[in-house]
C-alpha positions as CSV (number, residue, x, y, z in Angstrom):
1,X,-71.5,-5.1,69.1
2,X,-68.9,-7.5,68.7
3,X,-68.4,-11.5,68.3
4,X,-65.4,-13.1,69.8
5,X,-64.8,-16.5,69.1
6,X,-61.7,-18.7,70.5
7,X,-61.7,-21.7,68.2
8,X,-61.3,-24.2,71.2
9,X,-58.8,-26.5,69.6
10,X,-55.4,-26.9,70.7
11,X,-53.7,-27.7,67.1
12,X,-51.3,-30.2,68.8
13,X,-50.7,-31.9,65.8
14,X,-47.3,-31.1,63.3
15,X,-49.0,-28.7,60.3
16,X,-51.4,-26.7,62.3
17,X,-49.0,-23.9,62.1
18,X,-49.1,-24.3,58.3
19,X,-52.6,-25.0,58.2
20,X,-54.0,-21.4,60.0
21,X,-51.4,-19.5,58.4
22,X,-52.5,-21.2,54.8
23,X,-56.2,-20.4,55.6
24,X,-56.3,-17.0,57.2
25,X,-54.1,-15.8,54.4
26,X,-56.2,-17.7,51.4
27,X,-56.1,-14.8,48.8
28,X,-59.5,-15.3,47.6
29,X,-60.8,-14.0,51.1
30,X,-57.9,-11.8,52.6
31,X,-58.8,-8.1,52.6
32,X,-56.1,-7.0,54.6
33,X,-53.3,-9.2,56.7
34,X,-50.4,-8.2,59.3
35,X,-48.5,-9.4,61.8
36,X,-46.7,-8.9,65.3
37,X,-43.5,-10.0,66.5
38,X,-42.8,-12.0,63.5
39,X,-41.6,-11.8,60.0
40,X,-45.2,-12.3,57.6
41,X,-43.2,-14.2,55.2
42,X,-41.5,-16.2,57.7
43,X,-44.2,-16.4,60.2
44,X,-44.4,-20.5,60.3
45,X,-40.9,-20.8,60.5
46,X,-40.3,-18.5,63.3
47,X,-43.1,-19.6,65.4
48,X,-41.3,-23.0,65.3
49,X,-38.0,-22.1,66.2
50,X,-39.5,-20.2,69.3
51,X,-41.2,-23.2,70.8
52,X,-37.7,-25.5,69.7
53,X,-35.2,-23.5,71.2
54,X,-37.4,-23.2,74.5
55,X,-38.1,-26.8,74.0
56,X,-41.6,-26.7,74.0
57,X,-42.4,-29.4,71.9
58,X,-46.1,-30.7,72.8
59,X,-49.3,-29.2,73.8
60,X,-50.7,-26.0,72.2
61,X,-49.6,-25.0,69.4
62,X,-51.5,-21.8,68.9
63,X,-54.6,-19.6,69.3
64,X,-57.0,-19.3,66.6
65,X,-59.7,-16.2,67.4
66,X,-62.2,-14.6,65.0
67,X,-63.8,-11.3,65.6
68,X,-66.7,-10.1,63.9
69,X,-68.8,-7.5,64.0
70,X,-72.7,-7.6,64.2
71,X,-74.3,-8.3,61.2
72,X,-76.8,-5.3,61.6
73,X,-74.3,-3.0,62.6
74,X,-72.6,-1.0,59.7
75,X,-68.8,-1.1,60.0
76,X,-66.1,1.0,58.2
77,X,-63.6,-1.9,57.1
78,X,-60.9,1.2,57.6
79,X,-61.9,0.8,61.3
80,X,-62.3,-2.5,61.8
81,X,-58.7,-3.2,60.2
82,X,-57.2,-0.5,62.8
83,X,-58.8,-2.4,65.5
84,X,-57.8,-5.5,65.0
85,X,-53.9,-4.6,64.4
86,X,-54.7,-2.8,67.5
87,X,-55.4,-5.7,69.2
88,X,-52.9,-8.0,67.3
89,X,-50.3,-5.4,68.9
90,X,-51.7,-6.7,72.6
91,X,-49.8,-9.9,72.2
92,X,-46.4,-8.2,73.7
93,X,-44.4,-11.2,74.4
94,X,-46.3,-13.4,71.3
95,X,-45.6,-13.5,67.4
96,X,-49.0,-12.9,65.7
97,X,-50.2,-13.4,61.9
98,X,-53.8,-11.8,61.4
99,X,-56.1,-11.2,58.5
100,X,-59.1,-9.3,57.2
101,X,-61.9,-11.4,55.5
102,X,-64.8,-10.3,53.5
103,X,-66.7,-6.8,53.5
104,X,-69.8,-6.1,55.1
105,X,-72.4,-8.4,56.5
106,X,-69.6,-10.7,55.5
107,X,-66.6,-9.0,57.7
108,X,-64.6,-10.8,60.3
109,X,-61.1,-11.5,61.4
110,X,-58.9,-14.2,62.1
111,X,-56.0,-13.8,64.3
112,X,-53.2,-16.3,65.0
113,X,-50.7,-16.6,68.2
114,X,-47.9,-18.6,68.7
115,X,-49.3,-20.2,72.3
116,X,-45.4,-19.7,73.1
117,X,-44.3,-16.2,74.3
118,X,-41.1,-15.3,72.3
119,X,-39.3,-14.2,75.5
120,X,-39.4,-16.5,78.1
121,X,-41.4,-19.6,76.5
122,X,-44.1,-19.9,78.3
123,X,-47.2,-21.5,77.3
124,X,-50.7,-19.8,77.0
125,X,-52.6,-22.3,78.5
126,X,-55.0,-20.5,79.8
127,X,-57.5,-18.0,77.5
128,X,-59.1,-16.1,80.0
129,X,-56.8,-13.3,80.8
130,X,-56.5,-13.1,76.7
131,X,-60.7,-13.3,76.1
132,X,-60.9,-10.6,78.7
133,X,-58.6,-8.1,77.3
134,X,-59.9,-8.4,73.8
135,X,-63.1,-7.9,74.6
136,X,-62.2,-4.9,76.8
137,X,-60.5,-3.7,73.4
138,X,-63.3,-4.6,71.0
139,X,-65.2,-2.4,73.4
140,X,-64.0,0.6,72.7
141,X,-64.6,0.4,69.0
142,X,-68.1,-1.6,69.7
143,X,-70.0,-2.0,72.6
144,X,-71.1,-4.8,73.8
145,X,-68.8,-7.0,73.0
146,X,-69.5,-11.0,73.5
147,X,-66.9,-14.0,73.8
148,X,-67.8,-17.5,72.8
């Protein structure tokens, strides 16, 4: 079994970007980190320039979600990293920075999406669709998955 949470904030404010990137990433913590759609070293800046030159310049800024698995299940970090650049990869039309953190009991997963899809600039105001489809993903690596 699986946890899904969707930190339900909408970062509106200026260094939230910064902020998520800085903490997901935080050295001390970080197992293993990728990304999707986006440059890892020039994550922040890119996700800026997508919501400036589509003008999107209020509301959501990102998506923050962690995935864990159960406590009293024993997971394979090998697997558990697979899955979750599987599901980082589900963000087609997003940029996406996710990490690894801890081992064991301890082991969960933080991804981060630009709320503004690269192509066309829309905003992801609305989770569901995403909460549904991670959790459909999360199933086939652990049943019975659960959103928050």
């Amino acid at each position: 079994m699986s946890f899904i949470k969707f930190i339900n904030s909408t970062y509106e404010n200026g260094p939230a970007l910064e902020n998520v990137y800085n903490y997901i990433l935080n050295r001390g913590k970080c197992v293993m980190s990728g990304c999707h759609n986006v440059l890892m070293d020039m994550a922040v800046p890119m996700m800026y320039e997508t919501r400036k030159f589509f003008g999107v310049t209020s509301g959501r800024v990102l998506m923050h979600i962690v995935i864990s698995p159960s406590r009293s299940e024993k997971v394979e970090i090998r697997q558990f990293c697979n899955m979750i650049s599987f599901i980082a990869t589900s963000f087609r039309n997003h940029q996406v920075v996710y990490a690894v953190h801890g081992s064991g009991k301890l082991l969960h997963a933080h991804l981060m999406v630009n709320a503004v899809k690269f192509r066309n600039g829309e905003v992801a105001n609305d989770l569901t669709p995403f909460k549904n489809e991670i959790a459909q993903m999360c199933e086939i690596f652990y049943p019975n998955t659960t959103i928050e």
